[in-house]
C-alpha positions as CSV (number, residue, x, y, z in Angstrom):
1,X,6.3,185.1,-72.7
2,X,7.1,182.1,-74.2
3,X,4.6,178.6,-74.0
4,X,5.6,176.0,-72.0
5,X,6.1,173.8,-75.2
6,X,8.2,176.6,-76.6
7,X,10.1,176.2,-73.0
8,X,10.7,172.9,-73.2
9,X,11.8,173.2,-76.7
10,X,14.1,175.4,-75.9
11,X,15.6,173.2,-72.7
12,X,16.2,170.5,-75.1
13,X,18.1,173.0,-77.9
14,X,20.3,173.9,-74.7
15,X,20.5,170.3,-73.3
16,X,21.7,169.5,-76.7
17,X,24.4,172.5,-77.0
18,X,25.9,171.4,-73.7
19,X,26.7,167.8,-75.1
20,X,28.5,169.6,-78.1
21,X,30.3,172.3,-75.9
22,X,31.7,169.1,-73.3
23,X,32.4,167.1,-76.7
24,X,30.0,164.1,-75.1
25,X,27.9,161.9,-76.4
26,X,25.1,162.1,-74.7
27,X,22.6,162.2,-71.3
28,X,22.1,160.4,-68.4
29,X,20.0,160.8,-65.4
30,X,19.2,158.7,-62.2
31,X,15.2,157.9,-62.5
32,X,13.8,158.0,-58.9
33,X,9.8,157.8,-59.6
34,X,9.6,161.3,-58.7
35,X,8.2,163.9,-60.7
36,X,11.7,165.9,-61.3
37,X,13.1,163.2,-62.4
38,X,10.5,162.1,-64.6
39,X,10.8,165.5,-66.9
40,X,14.1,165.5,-67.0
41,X,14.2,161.6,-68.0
42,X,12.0,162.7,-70.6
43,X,13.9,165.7,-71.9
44,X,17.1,164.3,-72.7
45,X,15.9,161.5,-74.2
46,X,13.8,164.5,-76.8
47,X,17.9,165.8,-77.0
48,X,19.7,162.8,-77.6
49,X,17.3,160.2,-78.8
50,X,19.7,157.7,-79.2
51,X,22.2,158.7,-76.7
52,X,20.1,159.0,-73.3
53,X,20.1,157.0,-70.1
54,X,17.8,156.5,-67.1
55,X,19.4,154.6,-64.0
56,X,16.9,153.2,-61.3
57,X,19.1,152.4,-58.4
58,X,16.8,151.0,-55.4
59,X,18.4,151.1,-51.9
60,X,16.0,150.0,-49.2
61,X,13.8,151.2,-51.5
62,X,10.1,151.5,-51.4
63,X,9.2,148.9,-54.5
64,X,6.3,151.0,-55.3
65,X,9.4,154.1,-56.4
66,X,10.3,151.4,-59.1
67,X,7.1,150.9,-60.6
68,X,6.9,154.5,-61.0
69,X,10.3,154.9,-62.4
70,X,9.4,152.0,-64.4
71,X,6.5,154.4,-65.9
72,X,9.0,156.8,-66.5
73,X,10.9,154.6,-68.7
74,X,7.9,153.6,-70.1
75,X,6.9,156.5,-71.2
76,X,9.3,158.0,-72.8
77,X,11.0,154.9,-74.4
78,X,14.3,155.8,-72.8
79,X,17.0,153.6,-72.8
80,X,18.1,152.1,-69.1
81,X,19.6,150.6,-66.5
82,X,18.2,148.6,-63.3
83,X,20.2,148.7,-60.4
84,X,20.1,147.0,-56.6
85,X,22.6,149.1,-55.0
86,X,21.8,148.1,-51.1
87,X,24.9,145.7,-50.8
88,X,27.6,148.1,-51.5
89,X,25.7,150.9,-49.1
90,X,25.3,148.7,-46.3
91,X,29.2,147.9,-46.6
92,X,30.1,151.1,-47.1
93,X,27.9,152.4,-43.8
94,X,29.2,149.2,-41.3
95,X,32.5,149.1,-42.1
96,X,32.3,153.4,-41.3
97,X,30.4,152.9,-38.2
98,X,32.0,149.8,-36.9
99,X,35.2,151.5,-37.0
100,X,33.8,154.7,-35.6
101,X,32.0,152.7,-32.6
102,X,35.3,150.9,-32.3
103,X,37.1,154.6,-31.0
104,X,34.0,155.4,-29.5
105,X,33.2,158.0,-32.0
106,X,29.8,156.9,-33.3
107,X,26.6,159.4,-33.0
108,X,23.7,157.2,-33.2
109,X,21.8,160.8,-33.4
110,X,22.6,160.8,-36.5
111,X,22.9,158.1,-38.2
112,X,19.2,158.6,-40.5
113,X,20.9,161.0,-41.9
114,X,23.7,159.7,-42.4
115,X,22.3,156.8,-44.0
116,X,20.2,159.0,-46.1
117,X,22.9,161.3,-47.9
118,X,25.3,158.0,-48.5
119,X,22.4,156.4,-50.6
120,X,22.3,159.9,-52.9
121,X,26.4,159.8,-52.8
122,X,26.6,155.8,-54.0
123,X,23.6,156.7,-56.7
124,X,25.5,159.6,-58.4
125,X,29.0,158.1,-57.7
126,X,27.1,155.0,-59.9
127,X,25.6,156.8,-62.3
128,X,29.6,158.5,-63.1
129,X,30.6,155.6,-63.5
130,X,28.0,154.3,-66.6
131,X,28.7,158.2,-67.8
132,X,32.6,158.1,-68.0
133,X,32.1,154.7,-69.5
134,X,29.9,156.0,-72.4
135,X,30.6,159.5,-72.7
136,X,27.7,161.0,-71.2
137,X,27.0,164.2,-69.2
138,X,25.3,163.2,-66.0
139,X,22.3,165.8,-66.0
140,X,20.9,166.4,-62.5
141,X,17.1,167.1,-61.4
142,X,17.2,169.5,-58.8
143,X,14.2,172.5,-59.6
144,X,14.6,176.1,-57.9
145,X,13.1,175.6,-54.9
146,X,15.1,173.0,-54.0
147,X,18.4,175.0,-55.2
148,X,17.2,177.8,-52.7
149,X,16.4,175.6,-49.8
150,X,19.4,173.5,-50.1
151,X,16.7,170.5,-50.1
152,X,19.7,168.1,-51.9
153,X,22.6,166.3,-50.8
154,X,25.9,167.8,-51.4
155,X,28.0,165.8,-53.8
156,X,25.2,163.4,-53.9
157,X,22.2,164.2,-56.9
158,X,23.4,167.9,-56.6
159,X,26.7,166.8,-57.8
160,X,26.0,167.1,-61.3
161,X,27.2,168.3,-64.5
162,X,24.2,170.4,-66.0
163,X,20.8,170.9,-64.4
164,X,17.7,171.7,-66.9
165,X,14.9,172.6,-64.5
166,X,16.9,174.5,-62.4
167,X,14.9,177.4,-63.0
168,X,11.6,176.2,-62.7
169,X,9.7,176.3,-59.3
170,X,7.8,173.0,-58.2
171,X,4.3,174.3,-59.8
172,X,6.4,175.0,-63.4
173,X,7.9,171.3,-62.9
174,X,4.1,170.1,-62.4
175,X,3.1,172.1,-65.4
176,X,5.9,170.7,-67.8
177,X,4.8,166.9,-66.6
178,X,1.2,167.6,-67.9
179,X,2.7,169.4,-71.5
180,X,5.1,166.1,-71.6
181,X,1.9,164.0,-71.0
182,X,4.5,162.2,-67.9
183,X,2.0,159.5,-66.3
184,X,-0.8,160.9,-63.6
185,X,0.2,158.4,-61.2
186,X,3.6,160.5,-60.6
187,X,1.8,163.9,-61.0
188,X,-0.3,163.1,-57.9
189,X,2.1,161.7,-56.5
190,X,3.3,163.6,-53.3
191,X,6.7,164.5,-53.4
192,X,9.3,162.2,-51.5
193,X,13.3,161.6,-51.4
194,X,12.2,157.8,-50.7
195,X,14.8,158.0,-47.6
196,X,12.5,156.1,-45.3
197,X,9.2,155.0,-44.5
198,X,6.4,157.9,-45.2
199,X,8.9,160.6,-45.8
200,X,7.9,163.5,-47.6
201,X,9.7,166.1,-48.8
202,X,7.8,168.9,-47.0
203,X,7.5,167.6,-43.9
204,X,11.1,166.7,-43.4
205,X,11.4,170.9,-45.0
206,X,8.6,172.0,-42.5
207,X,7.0,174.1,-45.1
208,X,5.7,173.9,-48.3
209,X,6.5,173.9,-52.4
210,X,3.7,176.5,-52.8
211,X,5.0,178.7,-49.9
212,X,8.7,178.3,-51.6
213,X,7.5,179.3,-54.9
214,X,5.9,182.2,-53.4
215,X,9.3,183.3,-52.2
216,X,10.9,182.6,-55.8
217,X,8.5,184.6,-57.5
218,X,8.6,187.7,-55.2
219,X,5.4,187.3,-53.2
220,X,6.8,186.7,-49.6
221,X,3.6,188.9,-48.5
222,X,1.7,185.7,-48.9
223,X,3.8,183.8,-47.2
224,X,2.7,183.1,-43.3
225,X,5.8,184.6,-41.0
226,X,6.3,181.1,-39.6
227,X,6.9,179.5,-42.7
228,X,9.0,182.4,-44.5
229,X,11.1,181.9,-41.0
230,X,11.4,178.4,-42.4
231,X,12.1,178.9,-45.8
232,X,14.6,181.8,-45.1
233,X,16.8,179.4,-42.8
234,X,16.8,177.1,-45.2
235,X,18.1,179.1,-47.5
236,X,20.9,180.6,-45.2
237,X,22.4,177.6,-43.7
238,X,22.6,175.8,-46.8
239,X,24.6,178.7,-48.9
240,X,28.0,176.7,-48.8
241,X,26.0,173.8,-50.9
242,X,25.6,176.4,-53.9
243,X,29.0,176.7,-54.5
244,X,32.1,175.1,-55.2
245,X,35.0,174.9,-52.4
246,X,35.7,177.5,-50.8
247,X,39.6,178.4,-51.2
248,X,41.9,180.6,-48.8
249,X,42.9,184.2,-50.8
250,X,46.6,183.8,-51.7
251,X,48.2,184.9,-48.9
């Protein structure tokens, strides 16, 4: 079994491979203040030290998610880019639901979440654009638990072209922070997609990262019946996000 340095290590010989295979230049990521994003921030800047990117892109953003991302960047000394994205969303979301109130279409229901996966489709739509322009891979952050709970917006930050932690569960990704000495602040920091005020990722989930990883690594036994019910669900109704578009047989 291989060390968590010798993980990493490894990550970054295979982050590094993938820019040769794609004949790119280098990495980029979109740097949140969240803990996934912090590792991977700091991984591809250990693969491509002087081809890496982080993009803080606030939306309605809680300002407290930039000083952490700031910490991030910090940190690791990677190069970046600041970015106050709220004027193209909020154009993009009236001029949609103006036209759909207009035909008397509009579902106020759901508008949160409407709101919510625009902000991760304008942040990666962005952060293709600064890649094409410099001849990066746009690296994405999503771990396994949320790959198998389809806790990620489709075409938004899972619409990526490599993803490094995808393997790890939420306690691994807590473990590699501490072995890349990533700042405490974001390591005790509780998890959140910063969509709106106090949102966490668990309790917009209903369950828990421990309970999930307990389903990754084979001990649904300890898993309550409630919250495996959860976790299972999850898992079903987001199947469609895990792969690419479905196409009709030839007929």
């Amino acid at each position: 079994m291989s060390t968590r340095a010798e993980q990493i290590e490894k990550t970054v010989e295979w982050l590094q491979d993938k820019v040769k295979e794609a004949h790119a230049r280098g990495l980029i990521v979109g740097v949140s203040g969240g803990i996934d994003s912090a590792v991977v921030a700091y991984l591809i800047k250990k693969a491509c030290p002087n081809d890496s990117m982080g993009v803080i892109m606030s939306i309605k953003s809680n300002p407290a998610d930039r000083v952490d991302a700031m910490k991030v960047i910090d940190g690791c000394g990677i190069e970046y880019m600041d970015l106050e994205l709220a004027e193209p969303h909020k154009l993009i979301l009236d001029t949609v639901t103006d036209n759909l109130k207009e035909k008397g279409l509009f579902k106020e229901e759901y508008l949160r979440m409407t709101d919510a996966n625009l902000r991760a489709r304008i942040r990666m739509s962005t952060i293709y654009t600064i890649a094409n322009d410099l001849g990066y891979l746009v690296v994405g952050t999503d771990n396994a638990a949320e790959l198998h709970t389809g806790y990620f917006t489709k075409h938004g930050d899972g619409g990526v072209d490599i993803l490094p932690i995808a393997n790890l569960t939420k306690g691994e990704v807590f473990e590699w922070a501490k072995e890349l000495r990533i700042h405490e602040d974001l390591i005790n920091k509780a998890p959140s997609a910063g969509l709106w005020e106090g949102q966490t990722d668990e309790n917009e989930m209903g369950t828990t990262y421990k309970y999930i990883d307990a389903v990754l690594e084979g001990r649904r036994d300890e898993v309550p019946a409630e919250h495996l019910e959860i976790i299972d669900r999850l898992h079903r109704n987001s199947e469609h996000k895990r792969h690419t578009a479905a196409k009709p047989p030839k007929f």
